[in-house]
N, CA, C and O atoms as a printed pandas DataFrame, in Angstrom:
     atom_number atom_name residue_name chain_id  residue_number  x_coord  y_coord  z_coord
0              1         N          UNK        A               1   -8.149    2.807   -4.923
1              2        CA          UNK        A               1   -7.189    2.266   -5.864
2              3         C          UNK        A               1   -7.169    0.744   -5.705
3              4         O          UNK        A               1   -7.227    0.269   -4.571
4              5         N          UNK        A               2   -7.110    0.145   -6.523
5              6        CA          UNK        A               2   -6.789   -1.799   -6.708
6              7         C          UNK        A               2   -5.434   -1.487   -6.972
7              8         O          UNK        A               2   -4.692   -0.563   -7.305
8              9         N          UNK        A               3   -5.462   -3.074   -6.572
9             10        CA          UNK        A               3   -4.200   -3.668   -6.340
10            11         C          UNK        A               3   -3.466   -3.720   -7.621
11            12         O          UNK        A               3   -2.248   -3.767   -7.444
12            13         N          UNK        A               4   -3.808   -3.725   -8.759
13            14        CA          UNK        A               4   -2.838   -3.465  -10.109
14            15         C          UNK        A               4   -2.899   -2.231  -10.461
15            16         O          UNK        A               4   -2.494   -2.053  -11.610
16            17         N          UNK        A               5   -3.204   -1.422   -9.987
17            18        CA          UNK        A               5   -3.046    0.097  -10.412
18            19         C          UNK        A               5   -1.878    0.408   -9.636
19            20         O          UNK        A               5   -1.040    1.121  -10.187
20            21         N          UNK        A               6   -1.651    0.003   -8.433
21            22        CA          UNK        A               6   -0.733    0.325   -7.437
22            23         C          UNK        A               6    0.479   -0.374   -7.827
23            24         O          UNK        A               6    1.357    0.482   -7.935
24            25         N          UNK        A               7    1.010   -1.705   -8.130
25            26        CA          UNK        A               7    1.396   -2.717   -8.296
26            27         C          UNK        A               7    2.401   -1.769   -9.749
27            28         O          UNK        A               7    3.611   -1.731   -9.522
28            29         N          UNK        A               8    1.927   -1.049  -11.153
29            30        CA          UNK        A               8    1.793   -0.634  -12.107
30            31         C          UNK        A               8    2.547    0.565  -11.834
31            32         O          UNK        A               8    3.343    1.058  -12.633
32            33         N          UNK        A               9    2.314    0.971  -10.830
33            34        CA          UNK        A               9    3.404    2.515  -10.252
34            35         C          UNK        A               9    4.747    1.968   -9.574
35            36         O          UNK        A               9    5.407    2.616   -8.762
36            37         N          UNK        A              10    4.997    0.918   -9.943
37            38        CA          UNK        A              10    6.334    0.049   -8.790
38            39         C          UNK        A              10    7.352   -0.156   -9.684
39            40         O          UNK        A              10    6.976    0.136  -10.819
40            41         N          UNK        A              11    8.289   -0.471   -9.648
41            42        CA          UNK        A              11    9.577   -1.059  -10.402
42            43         C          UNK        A              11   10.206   -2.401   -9.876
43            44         O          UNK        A              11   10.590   -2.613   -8.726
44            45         N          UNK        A              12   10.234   -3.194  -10.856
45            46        CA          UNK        A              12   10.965   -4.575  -10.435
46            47         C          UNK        A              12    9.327   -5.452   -9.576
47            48         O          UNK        A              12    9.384   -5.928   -8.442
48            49         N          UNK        A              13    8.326   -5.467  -10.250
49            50        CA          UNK        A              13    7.633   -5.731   -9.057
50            51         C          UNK        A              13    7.791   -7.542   -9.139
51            52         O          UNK        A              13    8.076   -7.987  -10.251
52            53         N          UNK        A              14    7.614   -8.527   -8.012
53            54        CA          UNK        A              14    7.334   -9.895   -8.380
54            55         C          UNK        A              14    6.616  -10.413   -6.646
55            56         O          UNK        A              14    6.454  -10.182   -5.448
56            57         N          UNK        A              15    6.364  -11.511   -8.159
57            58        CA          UNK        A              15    5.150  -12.317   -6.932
58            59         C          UNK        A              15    6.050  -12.797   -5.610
59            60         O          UNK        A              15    7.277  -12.819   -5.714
60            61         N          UNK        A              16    5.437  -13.157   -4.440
61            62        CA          UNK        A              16    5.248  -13.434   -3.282
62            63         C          UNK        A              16    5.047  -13.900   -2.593
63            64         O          UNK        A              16    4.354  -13.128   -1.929
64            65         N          UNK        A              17    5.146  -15.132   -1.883
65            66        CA          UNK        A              17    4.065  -15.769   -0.962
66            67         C          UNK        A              17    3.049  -15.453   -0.401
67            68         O          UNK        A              17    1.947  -15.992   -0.289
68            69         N          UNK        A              18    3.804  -13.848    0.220
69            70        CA          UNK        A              18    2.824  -12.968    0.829
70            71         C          UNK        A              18    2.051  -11.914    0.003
71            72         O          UNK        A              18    1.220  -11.215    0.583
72            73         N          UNK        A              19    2.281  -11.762   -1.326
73            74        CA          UNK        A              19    1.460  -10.906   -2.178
74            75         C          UNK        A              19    2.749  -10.250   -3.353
75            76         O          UNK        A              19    3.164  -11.040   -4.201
76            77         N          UNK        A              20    3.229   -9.031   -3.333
77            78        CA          UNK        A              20    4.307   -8.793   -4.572
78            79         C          UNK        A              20    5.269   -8.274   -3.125
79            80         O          UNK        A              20    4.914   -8.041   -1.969
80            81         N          UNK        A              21    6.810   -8.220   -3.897
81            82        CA          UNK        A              21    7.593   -7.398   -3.232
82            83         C          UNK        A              21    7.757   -6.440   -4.781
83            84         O          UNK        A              21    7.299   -6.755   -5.880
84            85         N          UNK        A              22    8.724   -4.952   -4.353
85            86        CA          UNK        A              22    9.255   -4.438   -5.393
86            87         C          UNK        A              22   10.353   -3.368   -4.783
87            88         O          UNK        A              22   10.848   -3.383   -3.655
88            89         N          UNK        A              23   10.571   -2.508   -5.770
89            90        CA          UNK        A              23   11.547   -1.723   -5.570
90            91         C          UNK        A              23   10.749   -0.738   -4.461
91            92         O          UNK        A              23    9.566   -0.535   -4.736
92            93         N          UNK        A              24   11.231   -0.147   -3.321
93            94        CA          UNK        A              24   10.790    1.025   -2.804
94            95         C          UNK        A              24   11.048    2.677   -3.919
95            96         O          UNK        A              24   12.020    3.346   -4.269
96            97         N          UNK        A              25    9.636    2.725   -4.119
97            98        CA          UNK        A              25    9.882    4.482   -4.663
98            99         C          UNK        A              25   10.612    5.540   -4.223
99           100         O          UNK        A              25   11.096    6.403   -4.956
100          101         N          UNK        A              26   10.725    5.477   -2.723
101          102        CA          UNK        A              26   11.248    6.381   -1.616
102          103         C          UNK        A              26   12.598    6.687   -1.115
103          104         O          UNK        A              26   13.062    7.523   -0.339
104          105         N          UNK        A              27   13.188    5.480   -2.003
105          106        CA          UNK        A              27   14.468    4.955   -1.566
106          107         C          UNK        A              27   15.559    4.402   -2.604
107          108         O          UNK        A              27   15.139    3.640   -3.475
108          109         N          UNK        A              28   16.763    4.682   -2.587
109          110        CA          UNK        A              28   17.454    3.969   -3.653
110          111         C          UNK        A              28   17.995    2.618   -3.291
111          112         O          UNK        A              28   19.093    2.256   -2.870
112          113         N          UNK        A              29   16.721    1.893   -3.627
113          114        CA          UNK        A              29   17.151    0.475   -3.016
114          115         C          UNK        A              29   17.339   -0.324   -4.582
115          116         O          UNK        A              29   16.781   -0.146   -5.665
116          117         N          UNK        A              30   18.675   -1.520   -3.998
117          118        CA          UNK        A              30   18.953   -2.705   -5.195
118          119         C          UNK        A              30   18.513   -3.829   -4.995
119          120         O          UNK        A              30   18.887   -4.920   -5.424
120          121         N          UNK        A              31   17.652   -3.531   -4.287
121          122        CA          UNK        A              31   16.892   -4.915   -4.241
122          123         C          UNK        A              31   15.335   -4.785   -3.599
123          124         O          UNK        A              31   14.957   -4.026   -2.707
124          125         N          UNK        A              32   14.669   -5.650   -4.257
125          126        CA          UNK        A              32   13.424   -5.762   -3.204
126          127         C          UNK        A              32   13.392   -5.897   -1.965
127          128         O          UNK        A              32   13.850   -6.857   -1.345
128          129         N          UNK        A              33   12.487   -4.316   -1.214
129          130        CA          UNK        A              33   12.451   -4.451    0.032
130          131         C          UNK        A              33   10.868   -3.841    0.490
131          132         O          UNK        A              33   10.546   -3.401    1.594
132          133         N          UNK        A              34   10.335   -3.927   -0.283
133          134        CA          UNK        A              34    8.734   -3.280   -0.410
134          135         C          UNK        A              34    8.094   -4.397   -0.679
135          136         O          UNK        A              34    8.380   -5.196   -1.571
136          137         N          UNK        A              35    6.947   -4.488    0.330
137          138        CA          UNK        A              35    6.281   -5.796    0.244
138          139         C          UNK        A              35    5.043   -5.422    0.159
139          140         O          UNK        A              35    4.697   -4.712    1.103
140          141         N          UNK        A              36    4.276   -5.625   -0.588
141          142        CA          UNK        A              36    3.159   -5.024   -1.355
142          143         C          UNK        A              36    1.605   -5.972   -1.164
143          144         O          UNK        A              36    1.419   -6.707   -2.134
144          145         N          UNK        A              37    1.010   -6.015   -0.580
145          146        CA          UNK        A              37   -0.215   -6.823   -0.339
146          147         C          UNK        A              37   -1.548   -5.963   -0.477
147          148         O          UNK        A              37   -1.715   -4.784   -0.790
148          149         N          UNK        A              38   -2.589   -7.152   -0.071
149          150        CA          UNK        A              38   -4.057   -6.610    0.073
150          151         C          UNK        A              38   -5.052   -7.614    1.284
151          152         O          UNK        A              38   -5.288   -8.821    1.252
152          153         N          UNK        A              39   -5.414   -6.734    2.137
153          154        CA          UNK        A              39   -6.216   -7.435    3.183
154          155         C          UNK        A              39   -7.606   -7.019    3.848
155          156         O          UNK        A              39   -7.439   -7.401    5.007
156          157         N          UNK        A              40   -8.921   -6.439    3.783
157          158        CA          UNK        A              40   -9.750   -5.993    4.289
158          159         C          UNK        A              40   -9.686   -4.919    3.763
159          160         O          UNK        A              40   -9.270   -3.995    4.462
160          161         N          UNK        A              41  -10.022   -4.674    2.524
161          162        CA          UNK        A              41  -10.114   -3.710    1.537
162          163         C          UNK        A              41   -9.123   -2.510    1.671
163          164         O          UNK        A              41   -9.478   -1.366    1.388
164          165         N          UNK        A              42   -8.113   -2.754    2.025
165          166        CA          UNK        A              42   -7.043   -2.093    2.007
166          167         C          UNK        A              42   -5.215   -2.659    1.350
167          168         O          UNK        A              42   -4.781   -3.807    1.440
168          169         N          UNK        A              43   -4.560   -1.602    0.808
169          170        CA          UNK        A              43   -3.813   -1.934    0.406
170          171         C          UNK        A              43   -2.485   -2.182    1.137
171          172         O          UNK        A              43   -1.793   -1.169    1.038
172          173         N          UNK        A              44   -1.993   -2.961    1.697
173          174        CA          UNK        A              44   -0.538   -2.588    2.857
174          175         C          UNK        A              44    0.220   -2.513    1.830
175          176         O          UNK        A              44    0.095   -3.011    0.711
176          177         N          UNK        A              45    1.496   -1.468    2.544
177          178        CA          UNK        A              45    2.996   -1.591    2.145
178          179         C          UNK        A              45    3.755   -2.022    3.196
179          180         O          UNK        A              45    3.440   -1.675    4.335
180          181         N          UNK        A              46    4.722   -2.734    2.998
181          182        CA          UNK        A              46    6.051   -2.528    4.618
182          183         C          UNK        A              46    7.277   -2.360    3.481
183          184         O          UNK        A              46    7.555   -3.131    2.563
184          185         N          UNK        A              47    7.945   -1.032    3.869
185          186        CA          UNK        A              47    9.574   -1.375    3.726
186          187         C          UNK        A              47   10.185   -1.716    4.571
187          188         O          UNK        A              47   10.282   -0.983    5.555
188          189         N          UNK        A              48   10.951   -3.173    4.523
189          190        CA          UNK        A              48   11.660   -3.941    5.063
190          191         C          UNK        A              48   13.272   -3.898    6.254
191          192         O          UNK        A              48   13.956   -4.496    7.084
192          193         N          UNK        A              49   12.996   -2.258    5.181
193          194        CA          UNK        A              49   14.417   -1.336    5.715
194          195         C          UNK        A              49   13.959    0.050    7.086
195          196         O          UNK        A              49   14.748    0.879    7.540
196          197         N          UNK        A              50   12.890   -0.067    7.353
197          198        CA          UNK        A              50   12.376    0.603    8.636
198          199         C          UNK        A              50   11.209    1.953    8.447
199          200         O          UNK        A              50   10.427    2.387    9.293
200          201         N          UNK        A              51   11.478    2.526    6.664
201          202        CA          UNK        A              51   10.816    3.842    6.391
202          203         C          UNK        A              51    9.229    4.200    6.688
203          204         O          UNK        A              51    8.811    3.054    6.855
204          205         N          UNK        A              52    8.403    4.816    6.811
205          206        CA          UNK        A              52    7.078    4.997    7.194
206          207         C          UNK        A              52    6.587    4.445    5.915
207          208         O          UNK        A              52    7.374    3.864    5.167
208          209         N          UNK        A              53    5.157    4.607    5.570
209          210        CA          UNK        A              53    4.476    4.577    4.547
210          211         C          UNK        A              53    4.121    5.547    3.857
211          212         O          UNK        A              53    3.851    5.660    2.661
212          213         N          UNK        A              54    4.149    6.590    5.121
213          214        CA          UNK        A              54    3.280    8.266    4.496
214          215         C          UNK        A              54    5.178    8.415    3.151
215          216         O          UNK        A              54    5.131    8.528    1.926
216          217         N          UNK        A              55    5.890    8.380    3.618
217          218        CA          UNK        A              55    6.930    8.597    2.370
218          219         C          UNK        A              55    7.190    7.985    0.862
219          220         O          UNK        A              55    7.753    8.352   -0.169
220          221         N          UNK        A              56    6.452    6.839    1.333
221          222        CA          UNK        A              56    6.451    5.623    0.271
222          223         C          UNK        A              56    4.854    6.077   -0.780
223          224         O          UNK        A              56    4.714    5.699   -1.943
224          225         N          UNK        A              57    4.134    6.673   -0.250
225          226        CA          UNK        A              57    2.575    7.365   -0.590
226          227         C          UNK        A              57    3.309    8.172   -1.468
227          228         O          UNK        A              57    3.357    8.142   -2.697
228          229         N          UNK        A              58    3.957    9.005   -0.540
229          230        CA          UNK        A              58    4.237   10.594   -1.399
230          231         C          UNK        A              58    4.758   10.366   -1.933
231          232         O          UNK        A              58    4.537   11.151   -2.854
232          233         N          UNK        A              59    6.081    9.289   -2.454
233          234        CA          UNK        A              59    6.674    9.300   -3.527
234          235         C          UNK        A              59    6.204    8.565   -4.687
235          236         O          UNK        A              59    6.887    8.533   -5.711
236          237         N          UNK        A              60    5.057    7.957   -4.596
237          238        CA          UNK        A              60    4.114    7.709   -5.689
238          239         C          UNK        A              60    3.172    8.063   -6.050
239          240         O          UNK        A              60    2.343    7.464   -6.735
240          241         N          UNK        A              61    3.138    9.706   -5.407
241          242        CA          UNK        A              61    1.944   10.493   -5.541
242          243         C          UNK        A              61    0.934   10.277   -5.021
243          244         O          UNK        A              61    0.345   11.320   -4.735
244          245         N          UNK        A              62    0.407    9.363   -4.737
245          246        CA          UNK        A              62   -0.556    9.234   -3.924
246          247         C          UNK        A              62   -0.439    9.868   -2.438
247          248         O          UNK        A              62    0.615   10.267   -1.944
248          249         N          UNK        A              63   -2.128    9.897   -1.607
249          250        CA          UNK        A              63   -2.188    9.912   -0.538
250          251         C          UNK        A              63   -2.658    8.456    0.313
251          252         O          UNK        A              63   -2.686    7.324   -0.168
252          253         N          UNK        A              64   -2.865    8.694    1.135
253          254        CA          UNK        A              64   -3.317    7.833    2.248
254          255         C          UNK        A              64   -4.148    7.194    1.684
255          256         O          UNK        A              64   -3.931    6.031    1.344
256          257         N          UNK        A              65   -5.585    7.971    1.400
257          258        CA          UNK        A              65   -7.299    7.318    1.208
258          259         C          UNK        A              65   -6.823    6.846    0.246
259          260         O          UNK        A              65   -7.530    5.847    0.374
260          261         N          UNK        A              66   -5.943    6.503   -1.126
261          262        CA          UNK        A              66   -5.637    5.369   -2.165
262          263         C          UNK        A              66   -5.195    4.571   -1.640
263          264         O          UNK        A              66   -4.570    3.983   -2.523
264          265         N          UNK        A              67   -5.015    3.965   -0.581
265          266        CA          UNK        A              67   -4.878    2.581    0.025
266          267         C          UNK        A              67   -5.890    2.126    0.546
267          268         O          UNK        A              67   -5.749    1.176    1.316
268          269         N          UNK        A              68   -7.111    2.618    0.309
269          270        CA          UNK        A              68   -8.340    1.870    0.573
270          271         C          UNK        A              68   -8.871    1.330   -1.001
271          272         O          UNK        A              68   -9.137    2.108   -1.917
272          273         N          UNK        A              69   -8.952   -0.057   -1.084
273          274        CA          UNK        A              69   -9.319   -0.538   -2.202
274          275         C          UNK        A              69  -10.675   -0.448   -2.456
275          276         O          UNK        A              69  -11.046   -0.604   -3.620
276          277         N          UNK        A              70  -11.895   -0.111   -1.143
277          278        CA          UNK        A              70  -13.600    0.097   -1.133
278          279         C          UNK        A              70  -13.910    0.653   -0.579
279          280         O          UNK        A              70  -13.834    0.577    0.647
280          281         N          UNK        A              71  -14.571    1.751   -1.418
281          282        CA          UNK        A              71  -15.581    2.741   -0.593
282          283         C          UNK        A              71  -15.705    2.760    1.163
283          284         O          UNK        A              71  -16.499    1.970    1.675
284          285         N          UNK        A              72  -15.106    3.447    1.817
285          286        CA          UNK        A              72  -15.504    3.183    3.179
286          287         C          UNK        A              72  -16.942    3.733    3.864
287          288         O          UNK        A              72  -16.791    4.954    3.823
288          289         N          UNK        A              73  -17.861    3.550    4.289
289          290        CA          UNK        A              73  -19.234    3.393    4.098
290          291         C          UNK        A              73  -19.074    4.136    6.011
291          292         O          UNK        A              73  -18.448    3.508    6.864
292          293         N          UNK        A              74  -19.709    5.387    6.292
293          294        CA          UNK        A              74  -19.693    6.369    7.567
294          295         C          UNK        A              74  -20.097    5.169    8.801
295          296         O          UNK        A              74  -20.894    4.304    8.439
296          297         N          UNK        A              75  -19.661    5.109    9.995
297          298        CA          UNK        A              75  -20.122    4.389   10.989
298          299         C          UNK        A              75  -20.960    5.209   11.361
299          300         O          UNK        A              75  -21.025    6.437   11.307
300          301         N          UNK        A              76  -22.128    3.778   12.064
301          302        CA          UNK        A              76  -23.714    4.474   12.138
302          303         C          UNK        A              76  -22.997    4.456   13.840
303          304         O          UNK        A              76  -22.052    3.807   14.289
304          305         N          UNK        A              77  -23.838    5.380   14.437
305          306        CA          UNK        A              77  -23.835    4.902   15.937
306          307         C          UNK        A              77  -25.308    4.355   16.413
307          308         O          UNK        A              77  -26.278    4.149   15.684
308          309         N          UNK        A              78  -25.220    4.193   17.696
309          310        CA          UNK        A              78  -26.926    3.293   18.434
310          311         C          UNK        A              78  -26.464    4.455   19.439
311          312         O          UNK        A              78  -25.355    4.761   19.878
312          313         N          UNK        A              79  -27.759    4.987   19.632
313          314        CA          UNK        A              79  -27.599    5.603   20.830
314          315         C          UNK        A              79  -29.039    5.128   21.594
315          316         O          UNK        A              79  -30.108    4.656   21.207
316          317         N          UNK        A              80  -28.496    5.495   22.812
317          318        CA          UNK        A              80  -29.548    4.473   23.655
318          319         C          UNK        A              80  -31.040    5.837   24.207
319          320         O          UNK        A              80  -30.882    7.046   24.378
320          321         N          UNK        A              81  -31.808    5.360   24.292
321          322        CA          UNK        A              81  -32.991    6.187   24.566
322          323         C          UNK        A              81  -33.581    6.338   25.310
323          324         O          UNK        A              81  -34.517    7.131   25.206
């Protein structure tokens, strides 16, 4: 998932210093407390108010692997001979 697809499932969303804040899905919050970014092909959330993420996922339907914004590509190993 990118960052405006995610951004697009939010309410109240606005810009940031640090990327968007918005409404938490999970929570009946009146104010922005969901802080919404992107860093190493992944998407962060933090609610500000202490809640996990796996709740903040599920209440936007999503799972987990939609917070990876790129293909994650299998680690090779070296094994020695």
């Amino acid at each position: 998932m990118q960052l405006q697809e995610l951004l697009a499932r939010l309410s109240r969303v606005k810009k940031s210093a640090a990327g968007y804040t918005a409404r938490c899905p999970a929570h009946d919050d009146r104010r922005n407390r969901l802080s919404v970014g992107e860093a190493d092909g992944k998407l962060l959330l933090h609610w500000h108010a202490g809640s996990d993420n796996a709740a903040i996922v599920a209440a936007l339907d999503l799972g987990m692997a939609d917070l990876f914004t790129a293909p994650t590509e299998p680690q090779k190993r070296i094994v020695a001979t």
